[in-house]
C-alpha positions as CSV (number, residue, x, y, z in Angstrom):
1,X,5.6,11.2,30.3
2,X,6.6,14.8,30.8
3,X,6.5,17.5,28.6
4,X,10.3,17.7,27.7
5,X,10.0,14.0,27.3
6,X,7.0,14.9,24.7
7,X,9.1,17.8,22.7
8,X,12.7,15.2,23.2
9,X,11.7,12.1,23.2
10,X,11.7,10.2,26.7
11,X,13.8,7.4,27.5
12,X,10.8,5.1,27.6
13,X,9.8,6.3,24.1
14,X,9.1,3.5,21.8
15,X,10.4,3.7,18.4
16,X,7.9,2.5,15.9
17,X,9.1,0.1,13.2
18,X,7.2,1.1,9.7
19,X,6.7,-2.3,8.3
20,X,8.7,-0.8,4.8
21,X,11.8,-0.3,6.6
22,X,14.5,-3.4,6.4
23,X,16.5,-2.8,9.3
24,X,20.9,-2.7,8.8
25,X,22.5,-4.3,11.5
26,X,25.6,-6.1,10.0
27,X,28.1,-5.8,7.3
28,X,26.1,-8.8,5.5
29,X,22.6,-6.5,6.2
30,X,24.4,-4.1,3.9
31,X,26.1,-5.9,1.0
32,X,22.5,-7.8,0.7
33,X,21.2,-3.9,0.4
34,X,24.0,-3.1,-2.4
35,X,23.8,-6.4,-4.2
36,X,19.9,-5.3,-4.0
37,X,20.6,-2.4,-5.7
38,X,21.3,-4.1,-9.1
39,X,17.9,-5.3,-9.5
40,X,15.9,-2.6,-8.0
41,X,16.6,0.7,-6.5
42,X,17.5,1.1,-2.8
43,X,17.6,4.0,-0.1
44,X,19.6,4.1,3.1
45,X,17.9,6.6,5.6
46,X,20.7,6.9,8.5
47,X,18.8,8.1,11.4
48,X,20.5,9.5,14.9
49,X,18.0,8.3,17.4
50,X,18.9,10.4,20.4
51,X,18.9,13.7,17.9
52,X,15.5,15.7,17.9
53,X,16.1,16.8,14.2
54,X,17.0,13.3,13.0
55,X,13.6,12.2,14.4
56,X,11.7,14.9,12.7
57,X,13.4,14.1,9.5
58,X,12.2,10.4,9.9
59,X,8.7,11.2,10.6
60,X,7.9,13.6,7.9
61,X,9.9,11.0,5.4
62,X,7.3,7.9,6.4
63,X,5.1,10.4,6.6
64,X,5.6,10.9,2.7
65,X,6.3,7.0,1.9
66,X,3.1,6.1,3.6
67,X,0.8,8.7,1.5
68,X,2.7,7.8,-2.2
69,X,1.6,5.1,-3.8
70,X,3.8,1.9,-4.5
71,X,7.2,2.0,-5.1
72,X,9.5,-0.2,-7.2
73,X,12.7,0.9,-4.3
74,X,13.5,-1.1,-1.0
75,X,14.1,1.2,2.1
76,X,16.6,0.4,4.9
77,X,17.3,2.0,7.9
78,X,20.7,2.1,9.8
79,X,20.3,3.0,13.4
80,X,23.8,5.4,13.8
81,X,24.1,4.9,17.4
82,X,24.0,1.3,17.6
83,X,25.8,0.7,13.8
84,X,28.4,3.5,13.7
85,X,31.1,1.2,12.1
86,X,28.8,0.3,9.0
87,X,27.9,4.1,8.4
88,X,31.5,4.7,8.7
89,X,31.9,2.0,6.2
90,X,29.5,3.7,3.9
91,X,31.2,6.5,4.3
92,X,34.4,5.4,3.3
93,X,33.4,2.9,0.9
94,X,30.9,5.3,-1.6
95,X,33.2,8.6,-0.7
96,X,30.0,10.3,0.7
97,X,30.4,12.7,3.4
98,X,28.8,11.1,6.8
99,X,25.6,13.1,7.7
100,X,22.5,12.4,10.1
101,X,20.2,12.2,9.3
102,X,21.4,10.9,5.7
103,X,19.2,9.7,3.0
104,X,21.6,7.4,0.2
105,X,20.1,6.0,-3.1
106,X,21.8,3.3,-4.7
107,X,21.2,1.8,-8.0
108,X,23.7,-0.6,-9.9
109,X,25.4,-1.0,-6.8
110,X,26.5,2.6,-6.6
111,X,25.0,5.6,-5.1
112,X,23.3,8.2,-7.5
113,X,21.8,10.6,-5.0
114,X,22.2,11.5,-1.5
115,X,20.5,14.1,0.6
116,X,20.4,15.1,4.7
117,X,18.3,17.1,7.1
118,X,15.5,18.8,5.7
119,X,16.7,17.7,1.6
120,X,15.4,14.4,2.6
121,X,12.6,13.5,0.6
122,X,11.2,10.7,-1.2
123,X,11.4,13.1,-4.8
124,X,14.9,12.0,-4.2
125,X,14.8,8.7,-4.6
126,X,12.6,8.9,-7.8
């Protein structure tokens, strides 16, 4: 792997599935996360994978979820390059400016806080 690939991330770079993370990759992925969201609270991280800030985001956030102790919130993540239509859909749905990377907490099926680039951190889910 070359250097730039290092600093950018390389085209052969992996991308490491946390095991907290439930993955949105349908409109049905996301109503299950909303209807979630009545009996628990839920985050949406939206995450830009071919954007070097968006990645840095990410990793310092499971960086943070992995050092707290147990949560009562479900996390999803909504990969915006492959899933564009369901962020949009966000978007339009909750009236919340589009941003990546994004974090969106949801509690009674509405969203109560919502935070992007270097905001994101798991203080604002709790």
């Amino acid at each position: 792997m070359s250097f730039l690939d290092k600093i950018f991330g390389g085209k052969q770079e992996q991308e490491e599935s946390k095991s907290f993370w439930n993955v949105i990759r349908s409109e049905e992925d996301l109503e299950k996360a909303i209807k979630q969201s009545h009996e628990r609270r839920i985050a949406i991280f939206k995450h830009s994978t071919s954007c070097f800030i968006s990645k840095t985001v990410l990793k310092n956030f499971e960086k943070e979820v992995e050092n707290s102790e147990g949560q009562n919130v479900s996390l999803y993540f909504l990969d915006l390059l492959a899933f564009r239509p369901i962020s949009n859909k966000i978007a339009e749905d909750f009236r919340i400016r589009h941003e990546s990377p994004q974090l969106i907490v949801f509690e009674n099926g509405q969203p109560i806080n919502n935070a992007s680039h270097q905001d994101i951190s798991l203080s604002q889910i709790l």
